[in-house]
PADOLO-317273 format. One line per 8 residues: number of its first residue (from 0); their letters; for each residue x, y, z of C-alpha. Coordinates in steps of 0.25 Angstrom, whole numbers, plus 5000, padded with zeros to 4 digits. Layout:
% PADOLO-317273
NUM	A	X,Y,Z  ...
//
This chain:
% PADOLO-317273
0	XXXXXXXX	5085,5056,4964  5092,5042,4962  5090,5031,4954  5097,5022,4944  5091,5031,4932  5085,5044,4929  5072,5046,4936  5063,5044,4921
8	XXXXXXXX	5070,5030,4922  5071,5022,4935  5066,5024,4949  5072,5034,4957  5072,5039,4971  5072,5051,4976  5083,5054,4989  5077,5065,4996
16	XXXXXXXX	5088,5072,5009  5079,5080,5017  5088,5091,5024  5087,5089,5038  5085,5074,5039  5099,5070,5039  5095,5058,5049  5092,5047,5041
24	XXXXXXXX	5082,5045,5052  5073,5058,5050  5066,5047,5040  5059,5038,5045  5056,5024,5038  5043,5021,5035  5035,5007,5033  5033,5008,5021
32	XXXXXXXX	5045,5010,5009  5051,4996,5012  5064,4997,4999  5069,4997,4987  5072,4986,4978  5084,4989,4970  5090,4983,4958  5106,4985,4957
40	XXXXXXXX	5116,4980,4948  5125,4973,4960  5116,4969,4972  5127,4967,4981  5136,4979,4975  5125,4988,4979  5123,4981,4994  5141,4981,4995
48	XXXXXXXX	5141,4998,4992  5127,5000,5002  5133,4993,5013  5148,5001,5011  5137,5013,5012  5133,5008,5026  5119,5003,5021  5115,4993,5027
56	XXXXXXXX	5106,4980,5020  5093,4975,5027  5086,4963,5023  5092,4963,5009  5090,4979,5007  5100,4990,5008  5095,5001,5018  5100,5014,5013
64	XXXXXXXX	5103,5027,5024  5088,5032,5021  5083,5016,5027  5077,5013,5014  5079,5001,5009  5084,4995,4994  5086,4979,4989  5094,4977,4980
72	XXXXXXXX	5093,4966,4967  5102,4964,4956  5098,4973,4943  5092,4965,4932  5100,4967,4918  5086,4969,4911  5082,4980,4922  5084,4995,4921
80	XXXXXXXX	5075,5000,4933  5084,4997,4948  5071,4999,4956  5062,4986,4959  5053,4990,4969  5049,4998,4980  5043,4991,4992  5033,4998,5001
88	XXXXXXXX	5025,4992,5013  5009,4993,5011  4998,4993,5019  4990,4986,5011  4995,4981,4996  4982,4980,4989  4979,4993,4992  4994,4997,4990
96	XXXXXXXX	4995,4991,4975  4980,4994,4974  4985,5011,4974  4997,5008,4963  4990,5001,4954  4977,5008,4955  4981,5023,4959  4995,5023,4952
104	XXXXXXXX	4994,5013,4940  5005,5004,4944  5003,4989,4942  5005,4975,4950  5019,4969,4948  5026,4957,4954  5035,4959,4966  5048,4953,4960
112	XXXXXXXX	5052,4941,4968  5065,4947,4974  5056,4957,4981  5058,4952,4997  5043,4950,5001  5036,4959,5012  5024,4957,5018  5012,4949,5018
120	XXXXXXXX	5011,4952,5004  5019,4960,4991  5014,4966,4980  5021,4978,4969  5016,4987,4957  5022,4997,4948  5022,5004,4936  5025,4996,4924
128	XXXXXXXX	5037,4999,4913  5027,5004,4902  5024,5018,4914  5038,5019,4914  5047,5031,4907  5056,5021,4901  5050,5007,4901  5058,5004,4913
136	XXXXXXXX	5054,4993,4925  5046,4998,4935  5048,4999,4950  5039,4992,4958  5032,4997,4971  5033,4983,4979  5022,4984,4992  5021,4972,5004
144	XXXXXXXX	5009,4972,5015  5013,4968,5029  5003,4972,5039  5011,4986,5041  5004,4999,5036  5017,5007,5029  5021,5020,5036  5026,5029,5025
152	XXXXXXXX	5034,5039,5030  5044,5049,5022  5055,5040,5023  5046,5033,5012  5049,5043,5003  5037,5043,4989  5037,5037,4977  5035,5045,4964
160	XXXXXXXX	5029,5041,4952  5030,5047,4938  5017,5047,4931  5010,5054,4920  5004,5069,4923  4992,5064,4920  4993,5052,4928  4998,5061,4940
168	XXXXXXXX	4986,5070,4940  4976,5059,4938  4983,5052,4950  4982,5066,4958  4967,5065,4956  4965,5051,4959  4973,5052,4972  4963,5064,4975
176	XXXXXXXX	4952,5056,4974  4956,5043,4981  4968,5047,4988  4968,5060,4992  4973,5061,5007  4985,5053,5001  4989,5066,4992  5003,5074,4998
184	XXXXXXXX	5005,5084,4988  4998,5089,4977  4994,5102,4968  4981,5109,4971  4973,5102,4960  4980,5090,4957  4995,5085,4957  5006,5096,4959
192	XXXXXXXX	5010,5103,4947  5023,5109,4943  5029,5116,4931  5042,5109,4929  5052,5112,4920  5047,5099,4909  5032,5102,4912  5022,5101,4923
200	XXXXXXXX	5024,5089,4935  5014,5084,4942  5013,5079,4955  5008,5074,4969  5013,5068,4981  5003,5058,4987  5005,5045,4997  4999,5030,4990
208	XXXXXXXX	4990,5021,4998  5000,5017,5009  5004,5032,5010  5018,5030,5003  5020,5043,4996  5021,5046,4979  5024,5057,4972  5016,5056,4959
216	XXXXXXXX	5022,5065,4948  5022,5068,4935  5033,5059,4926  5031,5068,4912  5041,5081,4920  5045,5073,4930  5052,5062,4923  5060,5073,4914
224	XXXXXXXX	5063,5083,4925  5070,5072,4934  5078,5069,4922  5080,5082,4919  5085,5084,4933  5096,5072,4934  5100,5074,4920  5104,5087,4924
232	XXXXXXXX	5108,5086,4939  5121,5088,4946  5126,5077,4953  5134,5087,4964  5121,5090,4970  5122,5077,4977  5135,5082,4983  5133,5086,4998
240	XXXXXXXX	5141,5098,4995  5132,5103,4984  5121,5101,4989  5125,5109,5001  5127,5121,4991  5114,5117,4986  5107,5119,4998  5114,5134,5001
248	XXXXXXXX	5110,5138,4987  5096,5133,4991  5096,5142,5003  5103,5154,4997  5089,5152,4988  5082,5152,4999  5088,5164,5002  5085,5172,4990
256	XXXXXXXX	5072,5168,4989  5070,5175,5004  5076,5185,4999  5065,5187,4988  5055,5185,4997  5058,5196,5007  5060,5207,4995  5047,5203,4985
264	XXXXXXXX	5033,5201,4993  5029,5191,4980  5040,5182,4974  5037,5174,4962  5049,5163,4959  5046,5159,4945  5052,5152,4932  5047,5160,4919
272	XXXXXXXX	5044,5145,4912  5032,5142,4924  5019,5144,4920  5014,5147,4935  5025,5156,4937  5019,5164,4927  5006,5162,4931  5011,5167,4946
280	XXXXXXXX	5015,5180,4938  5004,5183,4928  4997,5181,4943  5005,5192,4950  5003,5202,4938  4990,5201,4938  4988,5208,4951  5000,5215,4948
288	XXXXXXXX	5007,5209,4960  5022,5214,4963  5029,5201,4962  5044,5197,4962  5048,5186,4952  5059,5178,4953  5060,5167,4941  5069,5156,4944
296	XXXXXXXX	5068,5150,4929  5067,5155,4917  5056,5152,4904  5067,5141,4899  5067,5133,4913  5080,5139,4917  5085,5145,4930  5085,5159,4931
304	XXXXXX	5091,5159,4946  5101,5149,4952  5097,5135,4957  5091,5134,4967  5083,5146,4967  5079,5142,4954
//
């Protein structure tokens, strides 16, 4: 993840590298994410140390090594949020700004002036300040119709929005009922849920009306578990090196976990604390099954075996 602040704070993207697709070209664009807008504290700073980076600038954007696309505006001295907007092509924008207001609770907002016009027409929403964790400026989802249907493709990535439990589940069974071919990933009876280690997160994978994909999850464990997660991260995993030794431990795992495998016919990996884990073994006992248990944490959340078995 990168951003300008901790994920409960500001917009943040997430830069996934997919082993195996080192050509920049594996991705291929799509017609629908169109760029970022951008504020920075020097505008031409920012372009001077992208183009000593090799990156080039196309009609007033930067274009990074992935092709997406970033303008840049000087920062405001009353702003917090860097994010302006996110602009997307739609097929049709009624229908577009009809899904986020309606479906997802955002509402109307002006497109600000220094926004480039596309299309035969423009239109943006979002979420306002009083939504937001910290009564921060929202980012706007800026769309603009011009005659092309946008062709999403994974190049595009997905948004993800933080909302309530409640709201996520409600929205599940909404997107059921309305929208249900447009659903990627789900539990078996509503959004997915998984015992974290600060409470249950829920959450579901599906695409909006223009078949851009969103990742609606749960902000209550969410929003502390990612800043649970940088506060305590180690900045030499972004070193090449150690991500290398990284991915031996991984398959040194692998390995053991093989090894488990071929010497127990039933292997149960657990952590003491989770509740389905030990509904799993009160499971197994009742039919006396012959089962080997390996817990990877223990009942206070801490490892028991070395990262990344754990």
């Amino acid at each position: 993840m990168v951003g300008y602040d901790l994920e409960d704070r500001a917009y943040c993207m997430e830069l996934t590298y997919n082993y195996g697709l080192d050509d920049p070209s594996a991705y291929k664009p799509g017609t629908g994410l169109t760029e970022f807008g951008i504020f920075v504290p020097d505008v031409d700073a920012a372009k001077s140390a992208a183009q000593k980076l090799g990156y080039a600038e196309e009609e007033g954007c930067i274009v990074g090594p992935d092709k997406y696309r970033f303008r840049l505006f000087p920062m405001p001295s009353d702003r917090s949020e860097h994010f302006l907007y996110v602009m997307c092509r739609s097929g049709n924008l009624a229908k577009t700004v009809g899904f986020y207001k309606d479906v997802l609770g955002m509402s109307d907002v002006a497109v600000p002036e220094l926004v480039p016009k596309r299309g035969s027409s423009m239109a943006a929403v979002s979420y306002t300040s009083k939504t937001h964790p910290h009564q921060r400026e929202p980012v706007m989802l800026v769309w603009y119709e011009d005659g092309i249907k946008p062709q999403p493709t994974p190049w595009e990535g997905r948004h993800a929005l933080g909302l309530d439990a409640e709201e996520i589940k409600a929205l599940h069974a909404r997107y059921q009922k309305e929208f249900p071919d447009k659903i990627m990933h789900q539990g078996d009876a509503g959004p997915i849920s998984l015992q974290e280690k600060l409470g249950t997160l829920f959450i579901f994978i599906a695409r909006d009306i223009d078949g851009y994909e969103m990742c609606y999850v749960s902000r209550e464990t969410m929003l502390p578990a990612v800043v649970e997660a940088v506060t305590n991260y180690d900045g030499k995993a972004l070193d090449w090196t150690a991500r290398q030794s990284r991915i031996e431990k991984i398959a040194a795992a692998g390995k053991q976990v093989e090894e488990l495998l071929s010497k127990h016919s039933v292997v149960l990996f657990s952590k003491e604390w989770c509740p389905f884990c030990k509904k799993a073994k009160n499971a197994f006992d009742s039919i006396e099954a012959k089962v080997f248990i390996k817990e990877l944490e223990n009942i206070d959340k801490k490892p028991i075996v070395e990262d990344p078995m754990a």
